[in-house]
N, C-alpha and C positions, 0 to 999 in steps of 0.2 A: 761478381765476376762478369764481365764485360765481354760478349760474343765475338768472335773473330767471323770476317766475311764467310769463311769457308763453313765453319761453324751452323753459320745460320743460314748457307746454301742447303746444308746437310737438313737442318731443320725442316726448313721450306718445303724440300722433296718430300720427307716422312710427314708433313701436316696435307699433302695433297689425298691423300686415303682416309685420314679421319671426318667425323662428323662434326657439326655446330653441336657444344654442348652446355653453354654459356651465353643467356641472351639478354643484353641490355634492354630493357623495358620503356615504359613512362613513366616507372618510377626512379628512375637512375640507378645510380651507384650507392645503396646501401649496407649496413652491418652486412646482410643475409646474403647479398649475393658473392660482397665480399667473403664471406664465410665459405659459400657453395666454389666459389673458385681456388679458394685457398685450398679446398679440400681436393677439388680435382685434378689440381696442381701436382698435391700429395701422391695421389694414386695414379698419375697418367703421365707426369712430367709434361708434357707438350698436350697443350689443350687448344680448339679455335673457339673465337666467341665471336658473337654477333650484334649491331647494332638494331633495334625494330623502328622502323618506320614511325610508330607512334611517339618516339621521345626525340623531343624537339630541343632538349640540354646540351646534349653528347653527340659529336660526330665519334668515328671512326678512329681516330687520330688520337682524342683526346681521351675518350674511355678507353684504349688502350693504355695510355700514359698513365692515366690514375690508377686503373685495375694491378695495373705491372709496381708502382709503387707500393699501394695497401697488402699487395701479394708476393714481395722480395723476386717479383720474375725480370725475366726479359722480352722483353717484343720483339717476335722472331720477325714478322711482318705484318702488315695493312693493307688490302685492297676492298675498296669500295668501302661495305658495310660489316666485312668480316675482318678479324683478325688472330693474332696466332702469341701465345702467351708459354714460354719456358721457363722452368726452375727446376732443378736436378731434385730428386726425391732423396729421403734420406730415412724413409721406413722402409725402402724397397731392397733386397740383398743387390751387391753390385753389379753383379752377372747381370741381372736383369732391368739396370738400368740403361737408359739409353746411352751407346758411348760416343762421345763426340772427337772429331778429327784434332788431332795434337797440332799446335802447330809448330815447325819449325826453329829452333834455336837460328838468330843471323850469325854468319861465320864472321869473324873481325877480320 
């Protein structure tokens, strides 16, 4: 599912109160971290991650795009060296997932 503007406005706001939990290394994008995101995904729906300084492979831009692929997310956003990673959870009861704004049917 493919995010609508509004969508990922809505996102943006709710990732300015979370922490980095997710940090790209020198050692890239492996099994493990892949693993560690996929799981956080699981439990938090909207996670940020971060690029370190030390890995000279991965910008910002691009570890986002791979992480979001190996982890069926979406990229809410990218600034700088962080970024913002969603996929609806599906162990979590509905109530307490995050609800996202509907968008509008166009009138004909």
């Amino acid at each position: 599912m493919e995010l609508t503007s509004k969508q990922r406005a809505q996102l943006r706001g709710l990732a300015n109160t979370i922490d980095t939990i997710v940090q790209v290394g020198k050692d890239g994008i492996g099994e493990n971290l892949i693993k560690q995101t996929d799981d956080a995904l699981e439990a938090r729906e909207l996670i940020k991650c971060r690029v370190l300084d030390n890995n000279i492979e991965y910008d910002a831009r691009t570890a986002a795009a791979e992480l979001a692929k190996a982890t069926r997310s979406d990229v809410v956003q990218v600034i700088g060296t962080k970024f913002v990673l969603y996929r609806e959870s599906h162990s979590k009861p509905r109530e307490k997932r995050i609800q996202l704004v509907r968008s509008k049917p166009k009138k004909a």
